[in-house]
MDAnalysis code that builds the backbone (N, CA, C; Angstrom):
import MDAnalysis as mda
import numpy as np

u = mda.Universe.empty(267, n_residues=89, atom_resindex=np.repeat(np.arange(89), 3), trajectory=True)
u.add_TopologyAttr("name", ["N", "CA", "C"] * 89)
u.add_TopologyAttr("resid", np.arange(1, 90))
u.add_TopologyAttr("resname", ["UNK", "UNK", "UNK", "UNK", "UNK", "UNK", "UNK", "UNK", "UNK", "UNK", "UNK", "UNK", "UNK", "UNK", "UNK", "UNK", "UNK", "UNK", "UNK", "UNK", "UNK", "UNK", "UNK", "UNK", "UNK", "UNK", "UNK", "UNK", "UNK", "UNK", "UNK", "UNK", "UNK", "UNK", "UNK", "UNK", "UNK", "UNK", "UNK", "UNK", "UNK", "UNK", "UNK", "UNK", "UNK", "UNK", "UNK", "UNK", "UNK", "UNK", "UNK", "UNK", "UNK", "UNK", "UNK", "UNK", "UNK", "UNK", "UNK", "UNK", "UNK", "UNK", "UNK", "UNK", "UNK", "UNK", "UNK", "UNK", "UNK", "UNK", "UNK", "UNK", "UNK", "UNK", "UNK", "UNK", "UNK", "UNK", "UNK", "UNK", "UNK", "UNK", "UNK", "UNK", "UNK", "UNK", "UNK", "UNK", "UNK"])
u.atoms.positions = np.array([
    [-12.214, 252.765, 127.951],
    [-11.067, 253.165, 128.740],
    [-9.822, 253.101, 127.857],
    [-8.908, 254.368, 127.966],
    [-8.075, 254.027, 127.165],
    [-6.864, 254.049, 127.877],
    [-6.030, 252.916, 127.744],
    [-4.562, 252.433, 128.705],
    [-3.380, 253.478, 127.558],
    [-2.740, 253.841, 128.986],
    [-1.392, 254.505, 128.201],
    [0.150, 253.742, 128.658],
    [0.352, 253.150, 127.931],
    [1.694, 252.298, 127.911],
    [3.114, 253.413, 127.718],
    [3.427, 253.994, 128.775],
    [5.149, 254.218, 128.618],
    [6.558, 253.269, 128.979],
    [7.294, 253.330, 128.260],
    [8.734, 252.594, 128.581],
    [9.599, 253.768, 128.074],
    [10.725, 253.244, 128.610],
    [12.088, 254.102, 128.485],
    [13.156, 252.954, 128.775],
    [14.298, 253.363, 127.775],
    [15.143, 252.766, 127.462],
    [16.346, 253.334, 127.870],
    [17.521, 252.544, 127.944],
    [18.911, 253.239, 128.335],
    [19.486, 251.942, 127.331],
    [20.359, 252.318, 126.102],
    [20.722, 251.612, 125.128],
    [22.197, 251.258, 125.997],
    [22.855, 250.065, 125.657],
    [24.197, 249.262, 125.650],
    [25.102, 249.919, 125.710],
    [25.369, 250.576, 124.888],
    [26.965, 250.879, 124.321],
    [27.608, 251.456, 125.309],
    [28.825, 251.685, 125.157],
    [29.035, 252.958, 125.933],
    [29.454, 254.347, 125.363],
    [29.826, 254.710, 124.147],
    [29.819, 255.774, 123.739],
    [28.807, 256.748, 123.095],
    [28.489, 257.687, 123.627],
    [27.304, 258.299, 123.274],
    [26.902, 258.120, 121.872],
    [28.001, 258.480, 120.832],
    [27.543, 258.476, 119.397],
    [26.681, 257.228, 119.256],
    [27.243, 256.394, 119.440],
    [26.932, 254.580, 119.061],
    [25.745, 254.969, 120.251],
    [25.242, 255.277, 121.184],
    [23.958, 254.902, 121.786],
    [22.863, 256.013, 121.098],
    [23.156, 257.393, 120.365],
    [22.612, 257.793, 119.962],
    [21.562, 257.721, 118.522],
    [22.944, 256.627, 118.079],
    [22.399, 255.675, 116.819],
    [21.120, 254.421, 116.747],
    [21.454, 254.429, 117.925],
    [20.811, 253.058, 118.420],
    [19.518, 253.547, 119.348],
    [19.298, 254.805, 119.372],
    [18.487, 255.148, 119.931],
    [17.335, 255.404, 118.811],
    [17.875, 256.043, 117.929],
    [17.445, 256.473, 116.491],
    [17.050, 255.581, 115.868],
    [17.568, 254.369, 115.997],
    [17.358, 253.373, 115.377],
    [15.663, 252.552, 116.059],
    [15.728, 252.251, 117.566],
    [15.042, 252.115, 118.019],
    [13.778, 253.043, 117.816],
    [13.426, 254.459, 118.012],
    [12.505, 255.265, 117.848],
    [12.099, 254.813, 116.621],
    [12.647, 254.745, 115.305],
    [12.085, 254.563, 113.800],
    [11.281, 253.490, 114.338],
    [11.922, 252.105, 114.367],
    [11.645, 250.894, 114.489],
    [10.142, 250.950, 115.041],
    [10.080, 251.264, 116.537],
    [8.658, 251.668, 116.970],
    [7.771, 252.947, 116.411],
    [8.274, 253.429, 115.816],
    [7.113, 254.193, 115.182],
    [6.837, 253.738, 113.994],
    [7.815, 252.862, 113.156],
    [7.134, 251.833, 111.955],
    [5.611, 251.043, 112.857],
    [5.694, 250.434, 113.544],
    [4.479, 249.760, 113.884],
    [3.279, 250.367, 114.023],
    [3.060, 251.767, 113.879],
    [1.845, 251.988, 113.715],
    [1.055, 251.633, 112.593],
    [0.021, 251.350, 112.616],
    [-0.858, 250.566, 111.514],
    [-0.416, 249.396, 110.612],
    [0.753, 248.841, 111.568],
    [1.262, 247.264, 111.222],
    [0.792, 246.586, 112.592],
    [0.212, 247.224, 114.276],
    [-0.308, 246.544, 115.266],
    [-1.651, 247.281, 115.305],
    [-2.580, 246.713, 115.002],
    [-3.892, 247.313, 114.882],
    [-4.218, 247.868, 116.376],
    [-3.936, 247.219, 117.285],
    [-4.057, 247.454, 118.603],
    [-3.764, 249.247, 118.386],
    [-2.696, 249.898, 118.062],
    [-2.395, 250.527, 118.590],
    [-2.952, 251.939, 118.001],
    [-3.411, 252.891, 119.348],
    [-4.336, 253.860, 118.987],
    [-3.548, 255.324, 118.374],
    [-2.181, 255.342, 119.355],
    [-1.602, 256.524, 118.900],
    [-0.325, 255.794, 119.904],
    [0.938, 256.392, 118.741],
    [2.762, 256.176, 119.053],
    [2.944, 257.183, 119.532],
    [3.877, 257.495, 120.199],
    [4.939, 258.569, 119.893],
    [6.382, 257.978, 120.070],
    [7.405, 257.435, 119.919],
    [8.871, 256.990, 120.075],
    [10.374, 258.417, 119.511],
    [10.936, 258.899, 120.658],
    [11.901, 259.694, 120.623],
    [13.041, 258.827, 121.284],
    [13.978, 259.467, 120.148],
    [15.445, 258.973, 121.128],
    [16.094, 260.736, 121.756],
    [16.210, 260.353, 122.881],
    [16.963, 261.575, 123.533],
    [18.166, 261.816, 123.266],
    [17.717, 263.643, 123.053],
    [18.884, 264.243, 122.246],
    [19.755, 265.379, 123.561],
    [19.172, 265.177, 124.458],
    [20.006, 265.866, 125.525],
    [19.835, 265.462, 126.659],
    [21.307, 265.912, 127.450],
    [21.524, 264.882, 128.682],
    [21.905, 263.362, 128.747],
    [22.749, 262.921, 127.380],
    [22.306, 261.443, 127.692],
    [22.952, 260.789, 128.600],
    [24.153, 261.726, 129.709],
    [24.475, 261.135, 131.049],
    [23.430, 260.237, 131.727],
    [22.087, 261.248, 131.517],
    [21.726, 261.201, 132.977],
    [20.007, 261.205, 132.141],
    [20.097, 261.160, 131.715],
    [18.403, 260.615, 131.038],
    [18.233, 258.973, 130.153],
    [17.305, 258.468, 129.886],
    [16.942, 257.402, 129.033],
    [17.325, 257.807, 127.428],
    [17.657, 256.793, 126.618],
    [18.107, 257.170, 125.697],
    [16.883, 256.840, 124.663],
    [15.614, 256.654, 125.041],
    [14.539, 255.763, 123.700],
    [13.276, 256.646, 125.154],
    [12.305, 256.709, 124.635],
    [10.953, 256.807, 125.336],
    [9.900, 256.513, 124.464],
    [8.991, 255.567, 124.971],
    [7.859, 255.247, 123.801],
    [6.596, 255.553, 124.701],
    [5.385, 256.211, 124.116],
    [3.911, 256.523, 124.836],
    [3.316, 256.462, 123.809],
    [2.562, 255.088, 124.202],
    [1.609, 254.260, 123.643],
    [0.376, 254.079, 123.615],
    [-1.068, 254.577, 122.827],
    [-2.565, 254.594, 123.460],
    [-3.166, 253.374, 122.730],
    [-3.480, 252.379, 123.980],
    [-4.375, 251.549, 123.328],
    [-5.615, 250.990, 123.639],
    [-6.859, 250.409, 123.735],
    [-7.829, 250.556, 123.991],
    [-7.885, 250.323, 125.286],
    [-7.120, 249.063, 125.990],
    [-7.677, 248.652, 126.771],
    [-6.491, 247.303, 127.309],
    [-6.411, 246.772, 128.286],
    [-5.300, 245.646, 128.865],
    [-5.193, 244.472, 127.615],
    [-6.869, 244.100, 127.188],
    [-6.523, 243.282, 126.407],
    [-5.966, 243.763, 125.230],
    [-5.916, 245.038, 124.264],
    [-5.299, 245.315, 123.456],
    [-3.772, 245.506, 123.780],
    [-3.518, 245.344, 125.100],
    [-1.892, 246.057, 125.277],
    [-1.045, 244.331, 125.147],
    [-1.729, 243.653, 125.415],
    [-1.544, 242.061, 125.892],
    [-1.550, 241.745, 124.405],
    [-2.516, 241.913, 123.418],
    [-2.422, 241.197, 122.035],
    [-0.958, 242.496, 121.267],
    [-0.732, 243.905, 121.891],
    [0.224, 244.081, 121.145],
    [1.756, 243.499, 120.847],
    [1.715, 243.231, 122.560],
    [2.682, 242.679, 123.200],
    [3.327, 241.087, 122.956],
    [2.386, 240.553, 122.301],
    [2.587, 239.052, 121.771],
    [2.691, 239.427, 120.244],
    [2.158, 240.203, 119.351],
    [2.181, 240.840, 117.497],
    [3.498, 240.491, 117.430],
    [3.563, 239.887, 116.109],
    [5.289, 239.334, 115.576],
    [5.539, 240.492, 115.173],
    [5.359, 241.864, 115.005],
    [6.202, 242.951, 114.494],
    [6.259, 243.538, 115.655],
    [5.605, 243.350, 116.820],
    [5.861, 244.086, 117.876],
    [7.353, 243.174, 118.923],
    [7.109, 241.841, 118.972],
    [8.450, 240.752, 119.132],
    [9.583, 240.881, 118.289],
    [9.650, 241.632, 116.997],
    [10.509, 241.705, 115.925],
    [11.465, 243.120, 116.482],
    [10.696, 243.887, 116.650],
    [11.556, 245.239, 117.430],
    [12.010, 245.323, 118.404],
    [11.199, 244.346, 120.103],
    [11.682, 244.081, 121.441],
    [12.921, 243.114, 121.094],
    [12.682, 242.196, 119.933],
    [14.476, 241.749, 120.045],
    [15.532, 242.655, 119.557],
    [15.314, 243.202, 118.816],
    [16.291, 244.669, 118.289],
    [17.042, 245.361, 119.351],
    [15.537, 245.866, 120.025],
    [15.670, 246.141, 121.548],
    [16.412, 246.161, 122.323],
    [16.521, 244.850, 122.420],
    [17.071, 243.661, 123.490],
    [18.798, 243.748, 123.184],
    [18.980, 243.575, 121.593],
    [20.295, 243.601, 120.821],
    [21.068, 244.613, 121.390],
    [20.548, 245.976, 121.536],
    [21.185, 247.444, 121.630],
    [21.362, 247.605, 123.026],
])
């Protein structure tokens, strides 16, 4: 069975430029972790480039085997290393 993990983000700031950065910033960040979280089967991480009134500014869709692989990604120190980044923006 393979689990598909989406999130979406709406970054801090308030001026678009500065959330667009930080969106950019975020997308790299999670798409570095592929084949640094073994868990993970296939990334995709975009920061949104239109609408950012009124849409999420980060979207991540994530394939991984199974609950327990989403649970061991979710605890990975490079996967905790980017949710505080995250967290920062």
């Amino acid at each position: 069975m393979t689990l598909r993990h989406v999130v979406m983000w709406t970054m801090a700031a308030g001026d678009a430029a500065t959330r667009a950065e930080h969106a950019g910033e975020v997308a790299r960040r999670l798409s570095a972790l592929v084949g640094v979280v073994p868990e993970i089967r296939s990334l995709s991480a975009g920061a949104n480039s239109e609408y950012p009134d009124v849409n999420a500014d980060v979207v991540l869709i994530m394939d991984v085997d199974d609950l327990d692989s989403l649970e061991a990604y979710q605890v990975h120190p490079a996967h905790q290393e980017v949710a505080a980044y995250i967290r920062s923006v």
